[in-house]
TIDO-365516 format. One record per residue (C-alpha): x, y, z; residue in three letters. Coordinates in steps of 0.5 Angstrom, whole numbers, plus 500, padded with zeros to 3 digits. Each point is the difference from the previous one (the first is absolute). Layout:
<tormis>
XYZALA;...
</tormis>
This chain:
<tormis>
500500500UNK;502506499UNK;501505505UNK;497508502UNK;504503506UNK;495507498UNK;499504506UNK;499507503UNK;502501507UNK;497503505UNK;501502507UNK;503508499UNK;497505504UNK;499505495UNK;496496496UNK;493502499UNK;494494499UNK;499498494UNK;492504498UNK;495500494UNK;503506497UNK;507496500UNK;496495496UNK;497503495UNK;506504499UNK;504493499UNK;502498493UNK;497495497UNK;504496495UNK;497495494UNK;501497494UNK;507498500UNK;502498493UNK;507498498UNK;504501494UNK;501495495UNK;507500501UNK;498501507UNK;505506503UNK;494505501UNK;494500503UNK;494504499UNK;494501505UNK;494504501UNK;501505507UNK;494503503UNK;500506503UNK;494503504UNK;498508498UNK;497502506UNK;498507498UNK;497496494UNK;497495504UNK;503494495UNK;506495499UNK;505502494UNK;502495496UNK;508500497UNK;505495497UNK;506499504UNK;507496498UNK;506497504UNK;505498497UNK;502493502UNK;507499498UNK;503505504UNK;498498508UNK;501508502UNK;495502495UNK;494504503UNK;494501496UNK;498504495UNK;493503497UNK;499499494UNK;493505498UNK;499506505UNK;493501497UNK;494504504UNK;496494496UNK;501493502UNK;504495496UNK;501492502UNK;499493497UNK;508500498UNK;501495495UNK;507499496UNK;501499492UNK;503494499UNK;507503498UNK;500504506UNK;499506497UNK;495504502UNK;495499506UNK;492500498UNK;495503505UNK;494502502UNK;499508500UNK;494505501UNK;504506499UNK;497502493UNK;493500503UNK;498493499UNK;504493502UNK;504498494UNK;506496499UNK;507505500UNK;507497500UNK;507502502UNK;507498498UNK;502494505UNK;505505503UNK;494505501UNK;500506497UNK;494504496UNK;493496499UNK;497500493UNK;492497500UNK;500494496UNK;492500501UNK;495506498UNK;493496501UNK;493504502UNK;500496506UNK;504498505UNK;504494499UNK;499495507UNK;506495499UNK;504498495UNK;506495499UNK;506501494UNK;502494496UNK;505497500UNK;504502494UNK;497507501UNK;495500494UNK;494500503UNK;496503506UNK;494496503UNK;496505504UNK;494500504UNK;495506498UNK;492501503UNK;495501494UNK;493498499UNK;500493496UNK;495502495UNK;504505498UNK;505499494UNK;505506501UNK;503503506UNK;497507498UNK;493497501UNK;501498506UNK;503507502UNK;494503496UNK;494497505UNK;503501506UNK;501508499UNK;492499498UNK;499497506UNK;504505504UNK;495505496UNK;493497500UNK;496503506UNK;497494502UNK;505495505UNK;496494500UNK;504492499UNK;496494498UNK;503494502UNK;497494497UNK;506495503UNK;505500506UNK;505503501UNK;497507501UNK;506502505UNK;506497501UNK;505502506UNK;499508500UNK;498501493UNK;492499497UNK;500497493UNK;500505494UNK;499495494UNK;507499499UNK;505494500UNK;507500500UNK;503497494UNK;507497497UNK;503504495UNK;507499495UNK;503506497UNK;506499495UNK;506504503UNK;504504495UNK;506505503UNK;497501505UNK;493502498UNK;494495501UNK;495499494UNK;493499501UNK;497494504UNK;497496499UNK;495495504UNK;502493502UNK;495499505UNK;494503498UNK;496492497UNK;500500507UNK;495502506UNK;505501505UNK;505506503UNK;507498498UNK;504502505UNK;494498506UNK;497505503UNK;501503506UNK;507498500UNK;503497494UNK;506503497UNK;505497495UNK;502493504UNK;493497497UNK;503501493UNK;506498497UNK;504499493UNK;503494498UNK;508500500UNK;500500492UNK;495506500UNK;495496496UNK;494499504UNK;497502507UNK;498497506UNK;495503505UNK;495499506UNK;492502499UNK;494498503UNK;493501496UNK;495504503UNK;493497496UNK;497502506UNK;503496505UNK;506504502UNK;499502506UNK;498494503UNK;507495496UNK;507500501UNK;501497493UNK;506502497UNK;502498494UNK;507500496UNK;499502493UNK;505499495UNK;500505493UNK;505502495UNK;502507499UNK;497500494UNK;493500503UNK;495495498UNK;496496505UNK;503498506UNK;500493503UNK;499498508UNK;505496503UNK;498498505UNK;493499499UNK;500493504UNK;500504507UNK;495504503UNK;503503505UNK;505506499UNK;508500495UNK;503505501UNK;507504498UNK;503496493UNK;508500501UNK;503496494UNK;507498501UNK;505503496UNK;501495495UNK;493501499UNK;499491501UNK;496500508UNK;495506501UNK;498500507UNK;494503504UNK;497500506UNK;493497501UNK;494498506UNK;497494500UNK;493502503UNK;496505496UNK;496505505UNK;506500504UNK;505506500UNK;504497506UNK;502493496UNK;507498500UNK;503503494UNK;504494497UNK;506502495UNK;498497494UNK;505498495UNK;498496493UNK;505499494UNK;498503493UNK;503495497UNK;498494503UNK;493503503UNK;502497507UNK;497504505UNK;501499507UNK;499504508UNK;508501501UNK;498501507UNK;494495503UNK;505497505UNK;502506503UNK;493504504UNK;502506499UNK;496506495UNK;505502495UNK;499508498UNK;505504496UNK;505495496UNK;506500494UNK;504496497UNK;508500500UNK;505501494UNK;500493497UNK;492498502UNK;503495506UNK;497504506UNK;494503501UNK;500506505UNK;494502505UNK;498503505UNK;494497507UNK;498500506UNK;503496504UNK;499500508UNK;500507501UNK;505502495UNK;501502492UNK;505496498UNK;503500493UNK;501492498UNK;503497494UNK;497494497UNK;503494496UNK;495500494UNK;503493498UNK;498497508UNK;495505502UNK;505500507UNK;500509503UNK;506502504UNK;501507504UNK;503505498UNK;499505505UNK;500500507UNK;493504504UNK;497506497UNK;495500494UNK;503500493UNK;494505496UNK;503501493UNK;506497496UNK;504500494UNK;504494497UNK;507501496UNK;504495498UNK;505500505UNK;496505506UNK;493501503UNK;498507502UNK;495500505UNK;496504505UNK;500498507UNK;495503506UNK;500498507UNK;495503506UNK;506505502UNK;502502492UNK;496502494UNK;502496494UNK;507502498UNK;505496494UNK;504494501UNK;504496495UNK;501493500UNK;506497496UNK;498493498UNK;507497501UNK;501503506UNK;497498507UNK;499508503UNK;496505499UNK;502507498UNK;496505503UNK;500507495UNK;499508502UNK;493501504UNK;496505497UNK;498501508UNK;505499504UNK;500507502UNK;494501503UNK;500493502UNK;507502504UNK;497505504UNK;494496503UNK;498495505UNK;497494497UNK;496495505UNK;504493501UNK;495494496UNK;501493503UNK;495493496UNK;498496505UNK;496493499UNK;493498504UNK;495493500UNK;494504497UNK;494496498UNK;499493498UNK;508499503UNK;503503495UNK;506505501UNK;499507498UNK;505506499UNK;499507503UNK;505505501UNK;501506505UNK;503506500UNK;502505506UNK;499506500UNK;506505497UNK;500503507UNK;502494503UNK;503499507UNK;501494504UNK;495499506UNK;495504496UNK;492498499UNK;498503493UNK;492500497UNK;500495494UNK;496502493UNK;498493498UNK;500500492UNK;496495497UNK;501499493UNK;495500493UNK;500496495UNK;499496503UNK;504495496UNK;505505500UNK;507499505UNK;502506505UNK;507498498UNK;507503502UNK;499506495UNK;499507500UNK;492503499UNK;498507498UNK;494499503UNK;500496506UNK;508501502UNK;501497508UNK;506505500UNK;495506499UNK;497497507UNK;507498503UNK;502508499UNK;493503503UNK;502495507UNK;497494498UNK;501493500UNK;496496494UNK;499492500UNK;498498493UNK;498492498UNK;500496495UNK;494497502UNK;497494495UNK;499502493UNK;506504500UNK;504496494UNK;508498500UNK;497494505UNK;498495495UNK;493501497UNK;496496504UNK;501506505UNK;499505496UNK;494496498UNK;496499507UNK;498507500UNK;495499495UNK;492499503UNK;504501507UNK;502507500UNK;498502507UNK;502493503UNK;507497498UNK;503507499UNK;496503507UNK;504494504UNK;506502498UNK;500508501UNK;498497507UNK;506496502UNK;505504496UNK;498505504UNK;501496506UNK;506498499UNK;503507498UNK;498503506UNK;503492503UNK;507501497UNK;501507500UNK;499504506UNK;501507499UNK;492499496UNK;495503504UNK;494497500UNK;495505503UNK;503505495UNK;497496493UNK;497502493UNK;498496494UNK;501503493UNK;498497494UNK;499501492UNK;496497495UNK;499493503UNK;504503506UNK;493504501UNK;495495498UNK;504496507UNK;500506504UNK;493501500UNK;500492501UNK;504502506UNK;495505502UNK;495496501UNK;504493501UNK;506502505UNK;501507501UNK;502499507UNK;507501500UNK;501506496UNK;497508502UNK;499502492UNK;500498493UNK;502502493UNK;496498494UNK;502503494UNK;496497494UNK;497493504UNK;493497498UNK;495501505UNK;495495497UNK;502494495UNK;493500497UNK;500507497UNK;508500499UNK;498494495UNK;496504495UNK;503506501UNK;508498499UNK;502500493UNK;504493499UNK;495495501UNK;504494501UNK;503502506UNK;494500505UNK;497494496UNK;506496501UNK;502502507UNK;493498503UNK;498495494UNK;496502496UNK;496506499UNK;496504505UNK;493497496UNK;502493501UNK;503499507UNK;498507504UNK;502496506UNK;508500498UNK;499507500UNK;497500506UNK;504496505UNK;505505501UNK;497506498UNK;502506504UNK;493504499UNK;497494504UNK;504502507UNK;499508499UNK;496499507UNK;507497504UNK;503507497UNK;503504506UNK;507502497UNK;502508498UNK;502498493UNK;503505495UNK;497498492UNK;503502494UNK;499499494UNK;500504492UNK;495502494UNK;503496495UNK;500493503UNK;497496496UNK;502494504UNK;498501506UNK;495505498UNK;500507506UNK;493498501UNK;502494505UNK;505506504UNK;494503500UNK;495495503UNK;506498505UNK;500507503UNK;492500499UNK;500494505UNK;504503505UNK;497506500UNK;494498501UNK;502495506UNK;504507503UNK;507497499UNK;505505500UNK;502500493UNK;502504494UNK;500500493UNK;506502494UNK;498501494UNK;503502493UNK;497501495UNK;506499495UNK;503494503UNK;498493497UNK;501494505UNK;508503500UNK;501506503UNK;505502496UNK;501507499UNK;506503505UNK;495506503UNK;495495502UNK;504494502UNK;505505505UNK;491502502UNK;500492500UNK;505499506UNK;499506503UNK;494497502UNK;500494502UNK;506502504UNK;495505503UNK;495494502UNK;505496502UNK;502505504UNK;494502504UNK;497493501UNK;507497503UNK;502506505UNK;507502496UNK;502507499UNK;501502493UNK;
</tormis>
């Protein structure tokens, strides 16, 4: 295994506890990419704008040959770009930018220097992928289908910008996705030929199909993919035929360059394929693919299948492990990727012949990486780090840790000690949590805790860096955190992730208990009669099941974004699979699934000061069952208090309203545990 000694010290005197102003001043590295000849490294770096009120997006390169190089910004633009990618010859670096008004594709010289625009379409370009000898560009672009040129596309939104009469009509589901309502568009595949730069006019590759390519709200550029040889596309789809909000059928398509009809792939599984990579030969074409249809949380096995024989196999089905990004090497041997794993988020390499994975790096969690022939360049985060670039020399047995982008900052801060810790949780299985001390901690001292309960719910509250729900923003306002991974969470093996489902008040609840209990067992300085309960999404669905159901050990709660009653939740969420598999089926086939662990049901037993949050635009957890929630305990004449945004979706992402956010909850915290602020 290869080892990281990254680390912050701390213990000085002078240094002021880390706060939500820190936080949202931090830089914020993603998607590194090497060159071909891998002795660069270009990223994408966000810096926040506080007096905008928005993040700022720039291209950033390192050069990796010289280990006493520092960072250099590439674009200095006031408009963001990202999304780097280079040519194949290294030349120059392809890149997303807005800085003409609207998002299209620019480049650079691969050693920087002035950007020229290689796109100048009417509508914004969402991703793209350059191919690899550089005479193509696939690229996403969101249209109306019945139209057969973009400027008919742009031509009926000014009109319907112009028309006084506002209303939608809907004949099918999805009406609204995530934060955004339907406007009639579909995200379509296009190709353009790619002559000195300048890009001819594209030309759909999708637009046979009913289906948002990338998917929607999240899809990006890794569901598509050229061939090596250039010739052909690959790329992920799910067809809407009126049945898309309530399936997880992901199919991969296959279509030439040309155009034409595309041909499914994998048309034999009715549960989601995603993320084609073809090796570099262009002879094994791998992606990652569910067995169970409806079921967002399967495992995704890595799935390998040789072009030439048509051999496919699970290169992954012995080992319970969900895989989530993956590469292949150089000369198409090992397979790259990254999963949970008992709290962590460790980078793998898997032999493609055998299937078998072997660590690569030691705890923390891997987030994004990039495979060179002889290195991996990768982002490392922690729960005491934001992620930060690292490079691993395949030969060697050592990481490198390269220059921090935050190391200053960070340097000048006291950051809260985090230690994993291990309990028999329900059924007798073993479940891991973590604590963190507070930044001002001192021996012999008892502090109030935040008991964070994740969302998800299958999702890991693992050893790395959040924006939203960070321990160290507690841990610098006095506090102490206690976090589980209670049974759902994935990185356990999938029958734990699993057992949540048609159980989510039972097996979970059982594990918030004894994790606390053994917290508070093992590490002393926890103060149990100074307690609050935080949770989002399905971490507020469990704190109002904890209000009604267990709320003696804690003085306040946080709900931000929860459900308050599974039945309304159902028919007013947009993604349908979701409930209909976590309570087995719909809400008109087995009402009393819905109702067995329905928080609505307990209101009566609700006697906890609770603060609820929630925003406008969260079309998950819509801002009704917030509502409902301080509606109830209002009405029962509990203390509680509502925070509402009206320009937040189930994130709060703004930096104005997430410093309002924390300061917030510091405040309710504060008042309900008797600490000073």
């Amino acid at each position: 295994m290869f080892q990281c000694s990254y680390a912050i010290p701390g213990g000085q005197d002078e240094w002021q506890p880390f706060s939500v102003e820190d936080l949202v001043r931090l830089s914020r590295i993603s998607e590194p990419v090497l060159s071909p000849d891998g002795s660069t490294v270009v990223y994408t770096v966000r810096e926040t704008d506080m007096a905008a009120n928005k993040g700022r997006l720039d291209l950033w390169s390192l050069d990796l040959a010289s280990r006493d190089a520092q960072p250099r910004r590439l674009t200095t633009h006031p408009e963001n770009d990202s999304s780097p990618q280079w040519s194949s010859d290294g030349r120059h670096i392809y890149f997303l930018s807005s800085r003409s008004g609207s998002q299209q594709i620019w480049r650079m010289p691969g050693g920087g220097g002035n950007a020229e625009q290689v796109t100048e379409l009417p509508l914004d370009v969402g991703s793209f992928r350059l191919s690899p000898d550089g005479s193509r560009l696939a690229l996403s672009l969101e249209v109306f289908a019945d139209c057969s040129g973009l400027d008919c596309s742009v031509r009926r939104l000014a009109s319907r910008v112009a028309d006084p009469a506002k209303g939608q009509v809907f004949d099918r589901l999805f009406v609204r996705h995530w934060d955004t309502w339907s406007d009639g568009r579909v995200s379509q595949l296009f190709i353009a030929r790619l002559e000195n730069g300048r890009a001819g006019e594209p030309v759909s590759l999708s637009g046979t199909l009913d289906a948002d390519v990338p998917s929607r709200p999240f899809g990006d550029a890794s569901e598509y993919v050229f061939s090596p040889d250039g010739s052909r596309l690959v790329f992920a789809t799910r067809l809407k035929g009126g049945t898309e909000a309530w399936s997880t059928n992901f199919d991969l398509y296959e279509v030439s360059v040309e155009g034409g009809e595309s041909h499914n792939l994998t048309q034999d599984n009715p549960a989601w394929d995603t993320q084609p990579v073809f090796s570099p030969n262009g002879r094994l074409l791998a992606w990652r693919a569910m067995e169970r249809a409806g079921f967002e949380s399967d495992r995704f096995h890595l799935m390998v299948q040789d072009l030439k024989s048509g051999e496919r196999r699970a290169l992954t089905r012995a080992w319970d492990r969900s895989i989530d990004s993956f590469a292949f090497s150089h000369d198409g041997r090992t397979i790259y990727a990254t999963t949970d794993h008992f709290g962590q988020h460790p980078l793998w390499a898997i032999d493609v012949k055998s299937g078998k994975p072997t660590m690569l790096t030691g705890p923390g969690r891997v987030e994004e990486f990039s495979v060179g022939r002889k290195k991996i360049i990768f982002t490392l985060a922690s729960l005491r780090s934001p992620a930060e670039l690292q490079v691993l020399t395949l030969r060697e047995t050592t990481l490198r840790e390269l220059p921090r982008m935050n190391a200053e900052l960070l340097s000048q801060r006291r950051l809260g000690e985090p230690a994993q810790f291990t309990f028999t949780g329900a059924d007798g299985d073993t479940v891991y949590g973590y604590v963190m001390k507070p930044a001002n901690f001192v021996p012999g001292k008892r502090y109030p805790v935040a008991f964070i309960v994740h969302g998800g719910p299958q999702i890991s509250f693992a050893n790395g860096w959040s924006y939203r729900w960070n321990p160290q923003t507690y841990a610098g306002a006095g506090y102490a955190s206690i976090f589980i991974d209670f049974h759902g969470s994935p990185g356990y093996g999938q029958k734990f992730t699993d057992s949540i489902s048609e159980d989510w008040g039972g097996g979970p609840l059982e594990d918030l208990r004894k994790g606390l209990a053994a917290a508070l067992e093992k590490y002393p300085w926890l103060d149990d009669t100074r307690m609050c309960a935080l949770g989002a999404s399905y971490g507020g669905y469990m704190i109002n099941w904890i209000a009604g159901q267990w709320s003696e050990p804690f003085r306040c709660l946080v709900n931000h974004a929860g459900i308050f009653d599974n039945r309304s939740m159902a028919y007013t969420t947009e993604e349908l699979w979701f409930p209909e598999w976590e309570h087995g089926g719909s809400a008109f086939t087995v009402p009393r699934n819905y109702a067995r662990f329905n928080p609505v049901n307990h209101v009566a037993q609700w006697n906890t000061p609770t603060l609820i949050i929630h925003g406008a635009h969260d079309y998950r957890v819509p801002y009704t069952q917030g509502l409902a929630t301080f509606t109830a305990l209002q009405r029962r004449g509990v203390p509680s208090r509502l925070l509402f945004f009206p320009n937040e979706n189930h994130w709060v992402l703004q930096p104005a309203n997430s410093i309002q956010w924390h300061r917030e909850v510091e405040k309710w915290l504060n008042r309900w545990t008797g600490t000073k602020e």
